[in-house]
Legacy VTK file of the C-alpha trace (Angstrom):
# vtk DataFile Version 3.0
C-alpha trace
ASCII
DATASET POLYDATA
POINTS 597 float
58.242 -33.221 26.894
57.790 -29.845 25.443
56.812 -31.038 22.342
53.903 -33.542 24.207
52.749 -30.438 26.177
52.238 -28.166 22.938
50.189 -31.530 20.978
48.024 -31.727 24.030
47.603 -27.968 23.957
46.714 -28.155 20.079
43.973 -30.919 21.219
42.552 -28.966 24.082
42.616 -25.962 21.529
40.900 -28.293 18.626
38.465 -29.811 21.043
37.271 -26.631 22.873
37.020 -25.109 19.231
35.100 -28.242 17.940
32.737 -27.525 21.029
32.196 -23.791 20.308
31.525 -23.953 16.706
28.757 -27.005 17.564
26.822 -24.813 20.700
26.738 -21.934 17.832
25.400 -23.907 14.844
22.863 -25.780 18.142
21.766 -21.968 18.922
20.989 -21.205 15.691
18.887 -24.241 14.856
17.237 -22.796 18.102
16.595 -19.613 16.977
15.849 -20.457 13.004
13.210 -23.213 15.135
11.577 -20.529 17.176
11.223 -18.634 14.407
9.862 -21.109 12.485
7.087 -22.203 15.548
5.306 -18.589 14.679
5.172 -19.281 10.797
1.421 -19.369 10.663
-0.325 -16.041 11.816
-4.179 -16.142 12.045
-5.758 -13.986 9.984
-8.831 -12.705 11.413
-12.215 -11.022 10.052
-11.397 -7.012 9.783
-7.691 -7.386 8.864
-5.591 -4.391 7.621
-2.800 -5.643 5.363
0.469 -3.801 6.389
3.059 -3.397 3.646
6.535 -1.880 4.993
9.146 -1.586 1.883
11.754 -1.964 4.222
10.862 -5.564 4.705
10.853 -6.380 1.405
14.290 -7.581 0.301
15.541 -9.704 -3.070
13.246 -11.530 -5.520
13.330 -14.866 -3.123
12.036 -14.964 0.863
15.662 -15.310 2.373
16.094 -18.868 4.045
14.969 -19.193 7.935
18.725 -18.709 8.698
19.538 -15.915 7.775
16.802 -13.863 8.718
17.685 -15.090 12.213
21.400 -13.652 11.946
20.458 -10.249 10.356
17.849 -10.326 13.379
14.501 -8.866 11.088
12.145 -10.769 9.267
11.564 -10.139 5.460
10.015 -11.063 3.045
11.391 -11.508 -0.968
9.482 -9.137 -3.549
7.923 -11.963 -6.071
6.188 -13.456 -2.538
4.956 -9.976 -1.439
3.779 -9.361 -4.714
1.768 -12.139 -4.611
0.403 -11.926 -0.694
-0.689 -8.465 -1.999
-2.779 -9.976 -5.063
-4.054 -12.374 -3.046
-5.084 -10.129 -0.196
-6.752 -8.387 -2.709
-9.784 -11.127 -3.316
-9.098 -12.322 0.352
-12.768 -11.548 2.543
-11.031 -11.317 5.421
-8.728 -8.319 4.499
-10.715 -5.563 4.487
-8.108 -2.408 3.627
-4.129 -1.978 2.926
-1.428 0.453 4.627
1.525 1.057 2.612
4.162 2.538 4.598
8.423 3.190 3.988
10.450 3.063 6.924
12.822 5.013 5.123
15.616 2.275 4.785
14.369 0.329 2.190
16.690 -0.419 -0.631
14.873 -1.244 -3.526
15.317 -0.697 -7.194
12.972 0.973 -9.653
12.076 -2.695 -11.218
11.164 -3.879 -7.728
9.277 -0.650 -7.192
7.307 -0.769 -10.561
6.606 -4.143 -9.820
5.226 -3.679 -6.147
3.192 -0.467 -7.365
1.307 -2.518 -10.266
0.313 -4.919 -7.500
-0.484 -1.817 -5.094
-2.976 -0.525 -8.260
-4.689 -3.467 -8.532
-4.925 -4.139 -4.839
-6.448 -0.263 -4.575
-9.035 -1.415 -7.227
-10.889 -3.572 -5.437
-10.075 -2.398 -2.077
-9.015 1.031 0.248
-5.185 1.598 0.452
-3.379 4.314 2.565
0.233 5.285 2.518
2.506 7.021 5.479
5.305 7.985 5.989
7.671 10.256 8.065
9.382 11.190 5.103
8.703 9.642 1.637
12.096 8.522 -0.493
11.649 9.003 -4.057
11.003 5.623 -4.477
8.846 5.538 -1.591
6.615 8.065 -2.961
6.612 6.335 -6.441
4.493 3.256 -5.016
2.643 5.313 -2.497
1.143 7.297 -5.005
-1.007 4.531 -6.366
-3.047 4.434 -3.006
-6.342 5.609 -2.417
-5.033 8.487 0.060
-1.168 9.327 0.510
-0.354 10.710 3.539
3.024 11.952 5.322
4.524 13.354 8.972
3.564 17.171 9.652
7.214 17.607 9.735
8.395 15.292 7.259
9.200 15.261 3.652
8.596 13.997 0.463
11.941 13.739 -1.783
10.787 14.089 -5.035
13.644 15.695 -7.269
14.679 14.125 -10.095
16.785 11.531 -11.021
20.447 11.263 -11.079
23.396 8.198 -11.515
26.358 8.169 -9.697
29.348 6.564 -10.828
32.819 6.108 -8.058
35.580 6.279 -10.379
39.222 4.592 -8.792
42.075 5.739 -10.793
43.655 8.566 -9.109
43.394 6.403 -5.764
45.148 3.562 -7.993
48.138 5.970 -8.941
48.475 6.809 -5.712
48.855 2.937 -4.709
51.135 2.161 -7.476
48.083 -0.566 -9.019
47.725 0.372 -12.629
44.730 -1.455 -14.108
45.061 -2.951 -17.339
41.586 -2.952 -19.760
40.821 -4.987 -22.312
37.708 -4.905 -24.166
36.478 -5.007 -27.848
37.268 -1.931 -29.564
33.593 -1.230 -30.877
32.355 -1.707 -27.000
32.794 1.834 -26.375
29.645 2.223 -23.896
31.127 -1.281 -22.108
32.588 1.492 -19.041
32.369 -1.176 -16.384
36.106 -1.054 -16.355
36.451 2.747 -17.092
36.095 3.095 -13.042
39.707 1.946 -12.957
41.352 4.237 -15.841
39.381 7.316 -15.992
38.521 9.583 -13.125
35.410 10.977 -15.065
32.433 9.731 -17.071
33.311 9.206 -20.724
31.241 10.676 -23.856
29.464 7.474 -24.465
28.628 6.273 -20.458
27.263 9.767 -20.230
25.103 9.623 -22.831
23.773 5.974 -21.430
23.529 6.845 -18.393
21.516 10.051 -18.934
19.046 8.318 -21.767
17.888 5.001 -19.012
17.609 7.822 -15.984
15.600 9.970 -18.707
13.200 6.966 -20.009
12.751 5.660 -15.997
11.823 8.909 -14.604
9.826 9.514 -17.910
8.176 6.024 -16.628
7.652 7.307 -13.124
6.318 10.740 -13.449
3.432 9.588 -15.996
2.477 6.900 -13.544
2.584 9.283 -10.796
0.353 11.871 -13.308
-2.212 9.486 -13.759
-2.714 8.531 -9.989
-2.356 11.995 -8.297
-4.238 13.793 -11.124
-1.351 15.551 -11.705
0.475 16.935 -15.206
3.583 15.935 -15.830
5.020 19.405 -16.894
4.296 20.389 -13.249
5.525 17.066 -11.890
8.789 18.181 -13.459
8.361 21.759 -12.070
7.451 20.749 -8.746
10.687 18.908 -8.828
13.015 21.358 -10.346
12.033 23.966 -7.474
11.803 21.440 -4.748
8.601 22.692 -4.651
7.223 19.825 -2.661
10.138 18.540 -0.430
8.655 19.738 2.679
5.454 18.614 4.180
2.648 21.513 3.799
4.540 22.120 0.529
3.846 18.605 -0.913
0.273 18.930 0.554
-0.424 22.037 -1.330
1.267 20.732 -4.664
-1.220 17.601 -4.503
1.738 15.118 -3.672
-0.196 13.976 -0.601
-3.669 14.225 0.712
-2.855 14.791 4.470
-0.772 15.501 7.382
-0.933 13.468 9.560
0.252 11.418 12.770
0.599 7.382 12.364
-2.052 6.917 15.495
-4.457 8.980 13.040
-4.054 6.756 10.244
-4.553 3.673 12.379
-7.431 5.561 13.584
-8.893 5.537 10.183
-8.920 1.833 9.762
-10.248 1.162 12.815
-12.865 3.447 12.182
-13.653 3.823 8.335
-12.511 0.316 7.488
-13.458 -1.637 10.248
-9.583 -2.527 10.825
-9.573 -5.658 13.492
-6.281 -6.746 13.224
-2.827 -4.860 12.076
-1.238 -7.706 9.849
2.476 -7.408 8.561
2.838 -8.284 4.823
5.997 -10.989 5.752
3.369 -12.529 8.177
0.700 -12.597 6.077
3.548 -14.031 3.084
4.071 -17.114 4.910
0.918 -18.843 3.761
-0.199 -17.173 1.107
2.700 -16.344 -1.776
4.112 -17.656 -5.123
4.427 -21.921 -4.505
0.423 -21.261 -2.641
-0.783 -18.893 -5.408
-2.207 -21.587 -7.421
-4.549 -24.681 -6.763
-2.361 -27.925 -6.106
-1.862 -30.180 -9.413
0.451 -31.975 -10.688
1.252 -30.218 -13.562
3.682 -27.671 -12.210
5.400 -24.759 -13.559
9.138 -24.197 -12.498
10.661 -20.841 -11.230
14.129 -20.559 -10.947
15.901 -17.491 -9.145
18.780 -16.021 -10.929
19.597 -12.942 -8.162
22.777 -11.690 -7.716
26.319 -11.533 -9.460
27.308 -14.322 -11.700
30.024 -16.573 -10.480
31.420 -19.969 -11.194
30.726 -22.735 -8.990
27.938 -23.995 -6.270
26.742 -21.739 -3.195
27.957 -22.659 -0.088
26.014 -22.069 3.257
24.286 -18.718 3.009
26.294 -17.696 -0.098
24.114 -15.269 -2.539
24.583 -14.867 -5.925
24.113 -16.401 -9.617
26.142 -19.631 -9.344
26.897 -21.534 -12.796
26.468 -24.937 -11.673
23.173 -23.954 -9.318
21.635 -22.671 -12.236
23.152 -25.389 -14.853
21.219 -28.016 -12.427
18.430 -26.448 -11.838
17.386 -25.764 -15.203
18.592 -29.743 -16.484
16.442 -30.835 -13.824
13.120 -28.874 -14.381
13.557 -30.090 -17.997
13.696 -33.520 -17.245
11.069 -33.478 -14.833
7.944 -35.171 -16.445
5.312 -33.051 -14.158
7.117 -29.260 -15.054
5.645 -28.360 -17.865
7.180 -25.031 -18.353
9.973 -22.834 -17.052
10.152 -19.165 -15.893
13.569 -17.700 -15.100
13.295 -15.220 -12.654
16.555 -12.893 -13.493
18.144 -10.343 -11.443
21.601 -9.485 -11.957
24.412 -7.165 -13.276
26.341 -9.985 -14.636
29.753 -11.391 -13.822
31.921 -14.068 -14.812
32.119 -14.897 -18.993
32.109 -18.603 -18.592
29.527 -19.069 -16.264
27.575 -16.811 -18.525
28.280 -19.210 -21.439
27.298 -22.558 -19.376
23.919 -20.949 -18.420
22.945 -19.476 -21.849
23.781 -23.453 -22.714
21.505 -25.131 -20.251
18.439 -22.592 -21.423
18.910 -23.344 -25.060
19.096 -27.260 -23.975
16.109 -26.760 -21.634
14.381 -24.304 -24.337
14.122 -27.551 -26.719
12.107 -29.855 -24.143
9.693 -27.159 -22.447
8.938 -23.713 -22.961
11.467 -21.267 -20.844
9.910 -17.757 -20.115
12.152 -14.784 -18.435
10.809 -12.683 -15.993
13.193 -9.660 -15.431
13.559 -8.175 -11.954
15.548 -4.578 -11.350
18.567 -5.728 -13.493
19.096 -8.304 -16.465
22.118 -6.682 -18.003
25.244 -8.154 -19.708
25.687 -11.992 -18.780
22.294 -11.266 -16.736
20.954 -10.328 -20.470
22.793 -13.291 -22.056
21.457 -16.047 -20.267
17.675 -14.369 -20.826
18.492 -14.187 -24.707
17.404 -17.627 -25.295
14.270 -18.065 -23.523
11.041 -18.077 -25.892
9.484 -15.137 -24.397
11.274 -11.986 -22.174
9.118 -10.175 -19.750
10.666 -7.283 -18.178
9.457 -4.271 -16.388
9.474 -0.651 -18.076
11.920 0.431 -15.323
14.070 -2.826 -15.577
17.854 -2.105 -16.450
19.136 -4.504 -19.195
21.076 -5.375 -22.353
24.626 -4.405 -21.756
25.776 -6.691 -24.484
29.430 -6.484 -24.506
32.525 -7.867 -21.784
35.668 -6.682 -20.631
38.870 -8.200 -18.932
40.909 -6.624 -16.428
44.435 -7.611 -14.954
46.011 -5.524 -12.319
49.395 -4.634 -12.853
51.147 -3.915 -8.966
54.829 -3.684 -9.814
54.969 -0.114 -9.034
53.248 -1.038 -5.519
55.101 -3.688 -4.406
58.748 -1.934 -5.892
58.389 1.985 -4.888
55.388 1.754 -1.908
56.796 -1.403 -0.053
60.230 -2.194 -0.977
59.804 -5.472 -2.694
61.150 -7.300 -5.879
59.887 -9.711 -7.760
61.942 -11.610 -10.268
61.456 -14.322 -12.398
62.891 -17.589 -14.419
60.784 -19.580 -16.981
61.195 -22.147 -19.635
59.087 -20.149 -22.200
58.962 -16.650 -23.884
55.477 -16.018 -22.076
55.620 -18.211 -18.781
55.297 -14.900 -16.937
53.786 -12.866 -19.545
50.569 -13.290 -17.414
51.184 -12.370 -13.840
50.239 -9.246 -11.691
53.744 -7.695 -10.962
54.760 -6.324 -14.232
52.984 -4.737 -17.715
50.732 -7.420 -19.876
53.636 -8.817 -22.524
52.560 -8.089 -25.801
51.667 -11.417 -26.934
50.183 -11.948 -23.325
47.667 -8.620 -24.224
46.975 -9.695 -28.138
46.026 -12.805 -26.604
43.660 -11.391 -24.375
42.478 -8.781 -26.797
41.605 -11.562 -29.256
39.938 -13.383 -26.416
37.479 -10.552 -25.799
36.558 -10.083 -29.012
35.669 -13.601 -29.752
33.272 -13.611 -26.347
31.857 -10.469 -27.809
31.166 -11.766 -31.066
29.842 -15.251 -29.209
27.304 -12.879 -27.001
25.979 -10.983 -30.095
25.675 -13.999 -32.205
23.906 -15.517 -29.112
21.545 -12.824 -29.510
21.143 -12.513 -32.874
19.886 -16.686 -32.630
17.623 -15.944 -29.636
16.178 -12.804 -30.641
15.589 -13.335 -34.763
17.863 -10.585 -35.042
20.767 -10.433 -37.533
23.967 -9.695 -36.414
24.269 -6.308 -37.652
21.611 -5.223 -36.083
22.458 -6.704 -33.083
25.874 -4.737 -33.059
24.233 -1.685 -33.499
22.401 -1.726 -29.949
25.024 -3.741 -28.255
28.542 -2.551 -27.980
27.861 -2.830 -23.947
25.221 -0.248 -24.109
22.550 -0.191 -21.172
18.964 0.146 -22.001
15.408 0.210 -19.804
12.974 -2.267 -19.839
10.734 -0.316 -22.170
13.235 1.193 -24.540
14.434 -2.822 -25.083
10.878 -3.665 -26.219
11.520 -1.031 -28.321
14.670 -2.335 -29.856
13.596 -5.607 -29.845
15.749 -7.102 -26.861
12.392 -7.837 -24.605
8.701 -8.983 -25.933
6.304 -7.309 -23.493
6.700 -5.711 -20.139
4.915 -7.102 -16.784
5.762 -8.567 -13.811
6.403 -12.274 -12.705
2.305 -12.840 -12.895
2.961 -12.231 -16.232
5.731 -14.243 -17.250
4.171 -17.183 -14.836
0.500 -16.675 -17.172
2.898 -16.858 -20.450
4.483 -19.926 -19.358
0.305 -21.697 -18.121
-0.633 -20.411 -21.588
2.527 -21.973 -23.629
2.287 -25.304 -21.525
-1.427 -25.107 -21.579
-2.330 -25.305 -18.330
-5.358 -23.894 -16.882
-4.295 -25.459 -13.299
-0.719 -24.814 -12.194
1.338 -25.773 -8.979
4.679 -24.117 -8.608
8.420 -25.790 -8.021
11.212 -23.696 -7.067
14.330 -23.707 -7.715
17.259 -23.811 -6.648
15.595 -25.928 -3.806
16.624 -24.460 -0.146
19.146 -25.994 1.223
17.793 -27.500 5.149
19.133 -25.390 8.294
21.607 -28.158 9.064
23.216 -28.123 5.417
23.541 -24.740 5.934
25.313 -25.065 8.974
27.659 -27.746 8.128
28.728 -25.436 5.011
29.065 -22.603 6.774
31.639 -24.078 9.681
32.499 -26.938 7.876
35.552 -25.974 6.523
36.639 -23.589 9.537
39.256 -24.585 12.305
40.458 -23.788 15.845
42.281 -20.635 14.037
39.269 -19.562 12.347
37.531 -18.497 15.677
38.463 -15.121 16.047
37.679 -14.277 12.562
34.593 -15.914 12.525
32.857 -14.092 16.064
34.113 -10.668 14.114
32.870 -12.038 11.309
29.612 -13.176 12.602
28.775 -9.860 14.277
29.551 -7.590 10.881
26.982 -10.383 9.054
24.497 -9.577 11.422
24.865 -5.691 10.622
25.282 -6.080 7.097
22.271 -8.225 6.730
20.009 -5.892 9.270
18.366 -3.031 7.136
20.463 -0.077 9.257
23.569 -1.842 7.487
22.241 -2.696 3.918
21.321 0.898 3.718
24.629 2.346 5.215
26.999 -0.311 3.031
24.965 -0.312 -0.443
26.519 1.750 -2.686
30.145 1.822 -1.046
30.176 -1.770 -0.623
28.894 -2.982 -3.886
31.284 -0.388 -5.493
34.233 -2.177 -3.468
32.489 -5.986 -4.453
32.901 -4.754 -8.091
36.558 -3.717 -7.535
37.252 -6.998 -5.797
35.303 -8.758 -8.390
36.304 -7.760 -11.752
39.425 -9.186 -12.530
39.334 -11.864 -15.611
36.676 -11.320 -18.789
33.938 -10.209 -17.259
30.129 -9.228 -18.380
29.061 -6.746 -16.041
27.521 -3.246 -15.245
29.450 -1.464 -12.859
26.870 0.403 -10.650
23.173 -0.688 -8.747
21.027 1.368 -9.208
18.664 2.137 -6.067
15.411 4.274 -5.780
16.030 7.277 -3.551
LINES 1 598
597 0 1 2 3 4 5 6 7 8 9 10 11 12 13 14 15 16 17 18 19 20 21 22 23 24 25 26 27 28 29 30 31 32 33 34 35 36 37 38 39 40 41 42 43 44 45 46 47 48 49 50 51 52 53 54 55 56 57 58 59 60 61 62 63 64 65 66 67 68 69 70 71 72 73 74 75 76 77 78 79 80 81 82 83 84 85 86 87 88 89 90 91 92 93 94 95 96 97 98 99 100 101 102 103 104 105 106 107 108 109 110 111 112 113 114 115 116 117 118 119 120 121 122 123 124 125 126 127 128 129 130 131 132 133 134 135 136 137 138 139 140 141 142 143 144 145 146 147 148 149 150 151 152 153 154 155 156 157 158 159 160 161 162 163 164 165 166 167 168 169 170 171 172 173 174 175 176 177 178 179 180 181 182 183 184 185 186 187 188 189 190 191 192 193 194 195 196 197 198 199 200 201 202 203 204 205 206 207 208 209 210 211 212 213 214 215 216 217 218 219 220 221 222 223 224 225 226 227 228 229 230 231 232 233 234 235 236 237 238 239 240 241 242 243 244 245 246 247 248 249 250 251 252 253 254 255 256 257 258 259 260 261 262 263 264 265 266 267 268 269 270 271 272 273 274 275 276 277 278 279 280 281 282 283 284 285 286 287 288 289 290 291 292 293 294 295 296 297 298 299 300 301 302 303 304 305 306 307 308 309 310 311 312 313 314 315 316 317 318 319 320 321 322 323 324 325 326 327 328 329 330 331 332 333 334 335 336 337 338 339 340 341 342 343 344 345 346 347 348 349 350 351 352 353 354 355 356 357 358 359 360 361 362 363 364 365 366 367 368 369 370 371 372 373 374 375 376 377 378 379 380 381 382 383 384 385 386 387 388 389 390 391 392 393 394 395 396 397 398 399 400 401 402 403 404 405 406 407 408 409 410 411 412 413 414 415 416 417 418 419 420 421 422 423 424 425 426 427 428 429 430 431 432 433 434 435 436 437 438 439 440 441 442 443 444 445 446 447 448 449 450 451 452 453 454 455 456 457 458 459 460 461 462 463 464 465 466 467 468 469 470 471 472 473 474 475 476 477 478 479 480 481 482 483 484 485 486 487 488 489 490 491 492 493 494 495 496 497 498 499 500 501 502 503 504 505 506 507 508 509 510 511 512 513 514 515 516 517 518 519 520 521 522 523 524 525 526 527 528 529 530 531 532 533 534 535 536 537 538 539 540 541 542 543 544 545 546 547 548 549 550 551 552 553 554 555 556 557 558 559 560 561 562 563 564 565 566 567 568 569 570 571 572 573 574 575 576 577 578 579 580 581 582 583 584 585 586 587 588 589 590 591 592 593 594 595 596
């Protein structure tokens, strides 16, 4: 009897469960639907284009979906850089406002990229800036408007450049986790896993570190010269003496033009621009961006987004990242597609896992030999990021771009000392051979167990420079010499050799037209979007009656996570913890992101 009452209880439980889960994945149809209803905004005679950097996140326009669980709408940079070009030559948009919202988290490749856009835009047309308070970054793309204003009692933070690095030893000691490294003895600026054994930066990540914050802020400063009418020497000054940080300051060092209240600025459209109609840029996006940009044809040119950390596998549901097999199919089935006539890979990432690396780099050399493949480089292209960009025919990247990182490391945690002196517990063992448990996590790497591995990341290094070397008309040697893991900016890798001309995605896409040649272009993307429905079923699919209280926490800490209040608060911290979680196995990485403040 007892036994009957607790398997009906289990079906009530499963059924009531099954219920729940379905009215949540109906709601959000709802809500992705309603969303969906106001795609199309009308854009009338006298419109003022409004561009917020806070609602511009990623290279790709996030899916329907999710923008209905972080509760904002965005838009993905390579679409906003578009809507802006297009605005540009568009009759009915007669001016631009550029403001920051202060939470945007963009990188200096996004920002460059964004700001050549801005330039052009301000060529043909008026643009205005505002802000409260200008980030660094912020004011970096503002200052290629017509007229950059800011709050009475804001700021503009404009004071150099500096890199952070968390470093996790001491906090490992004290847990009892000792992290074992292995990487290739000559990969001595490779300090992805340094985080783990040192507690400060080493010789070599010092000097890296200090030469691609030099060469970017180097980048920066003579932009911002050349639009403000400003010399560099006192750019530097005015930043050294934080000689501009608050408002009248920055108005009397010729950072801005005016203080000024938003309701003035508004007031200026209206009245010296004959500003109708306030249109956001994600609005705007939704009709006129990358797959519109180009009259329809049936030739097509192929992008494929590369954005995130590379991983093994397929994405799931609303998973982000660089999957292997995503990418693998992707890039087979542009190339055999009769109507793509060319390829651009749009890359953006710090790297990750060795063997998806290696598949990728694979598919690009297999799709290299049927079509041309051009790489557009977003904020980062660095270790596998770099590898699987080695092979394409041409490599566009932007001067601010972080790349190369040619190199790889392994990491095994060791938590004997955790488990035995912190928590009480033993571990012991029996095998059938020498090595059986040479390879676990509760005791010291065996020495045939660490010569193995050793070995192992040696022969991926010597794989990744070779790879290189093949892709780049390089010889090995000289390869080596600006490898050995070491980061390098978008226009120092020109320099070297590791990227053929810097631009933006309009670039690589007019490479690719030009290879194929096509003076008529429509555009495929890829991977393709996965439906609301798919998304769904992948997302719950694989959840049960025991999964509910997780998933309404869960659920609630997406929303804030995806909602720009949390991607600002968790950036750094939580992709410092992601990397921690991350690393363990051979890895090609960078350790850090590096966001415009």
């Amino acid at each position: 009897m007892t036994m009957l009452a607790s398997a009906l209880g289990m079906v009530i439980v499963s059924v009531i469960a099954g219920i729940l889960m379905f009215a949540m994945m109906i709601l959000m149809v709802a809500s992705v639907a309603k969303m969906d209803s106001k795609d199309m905004v009308p854009v009338r005679t006298g419109s003022v284009l409004k561009v917020d950097l806070g609602r511009i996140s990623g290279d790709r326009t996030a899916s329907g979906l999710t923008m209905s669980i972080g509760g904002s709408k965005s838009v993905g940079l390579v679409d906003a850089v578009y809507a802006i070009r297009n605005a540009a030559t568009d009759d009915r948009i007669n001016a631009l406002y550029l403001t920051d919202d202060g939470l945007s988290g963009l990188s200096w490749g996004s920002l460059s990229e964004l700001r050549d856009a801005i330039e052009d835009f301000r060529d043909k047309k008026p643009v205005v800036a505002y802000a409260t308070t200008w980030s660094q970054g912020g004011y970096y793309v503002a200052s290629a408007a017509s007229r950059v204003c800011v709050h009475p009692s804001g700021m503009v933070d404009f004071r150099g450049m500096g890199g952070e690095v968390m470093y996790y030893k001491d906090l490992m000691d004290k847990l009892g986790v000792e992290m074992q490294l292995i990487r290739p003895e000559s990969c001595t600026y490779k300090s992805a896993g340094e985080v783990y054994t040192l507690n400060h930066m080493s010789a070599a990540n010092r000097e890296q570190i200090r030469a691609y914050i030099s060469s970017i802020w180097n980048t920066a400063t003579s932009a911002i010269a050349a639009s403000r009418g400003i010399d560099a020497a006192k750019l530097n000054s005015i930043a050294d003496n934080l000689s501009g940080y608050l408002a009248p300051d920055a108005q009397q060092s010729g950072l801005v033009d005016a203080l000024c209240f938003e309701e003035d600025v508004r007031r200026q459209f209206k009245d010296k621009h004959d500003g109708k109609q306030l249109l956001p840029l994600e609005d705007y996006a939704k009709g006129y961006n990358l797959a519109t940009a180009n009259m329809p044809s049936k030739d097509k040119i192929a992008v494929i987004y590369a954005e995130g950390n590379v991983m093994d596998g397929s994405a799931r549901g609303m998973d982000q990242g660089v999957y292997g097999d995503d990418i693998v199919r992707a890039l087979r089935q542009a190339s055999e597609d009769k109507d793509v006539k060319a390829i651009v890979l749009r890359v953006n990432s710090p790297g990750g896992q060795a063997t998806a690396s290696e598949s990728m780099t694979h598919a690009v050399m297999q799709a290299r030999e049927k079509k041309p493949v051009i790489v557009s480089m977003g904020d980062l292209a660095a270790s596998a990021g770099y590898e699987m960009s080695c092979m394409a025919n041409v490599i566009v990247a932007q001067p601010t771009t972080i790349t190369g990182s040619i190199g790889v490391f392994g990491t095994i945690p060791n938590v004997g000392k955790l488990l035995n002196q912190k928590l009480g517990l033993h571990v012991d063992t029996v095998g059938t051979n020498r090595n059986a448990n040479g390879l676990n996590i509760f005791r010291p790497l065996s020495p045939t167990a660490m010569a193995m591995m050793e070995r192992n990341v040696e022969d991926f290094y010597k794989v990744f420079v070779g790879r290189v070397a093949e892709g780049r008309g390089m010889s090995y040697d000289a390869v080596h010499q600006i490898a050995r893991g070491r980061v390098w900016t978008g226009v120092d890798a020109k320099r070297i050799g590791l990227v053929d001309t810097l631009g933006g995605i309009d670039l690589a896409m007019s490479i690719a037209a030009e290879k194929a040649g096509l003076e008529k272009y429509a555009v495929k993307v890829y991977p393709a979007e996965k439906d609301t429905w798919t998304q769904l079923q992948e997302l719950f699919g694989e959840a049960t009656d025991n999964d509910l209280n997780l998933m309404s926490k869960g659920w609630l800490a997406y929303r804030w996570k995806t909602s720009q209040k949390g991607q600002k608060a968790l950036s750094k911290l939580e992709q410092d913890l992601l990397f921690v979680a991350n690393s363990e196995g051979v890895q090609a990485r960078i350790p850090f992101v590096f966001i415009a403040e």
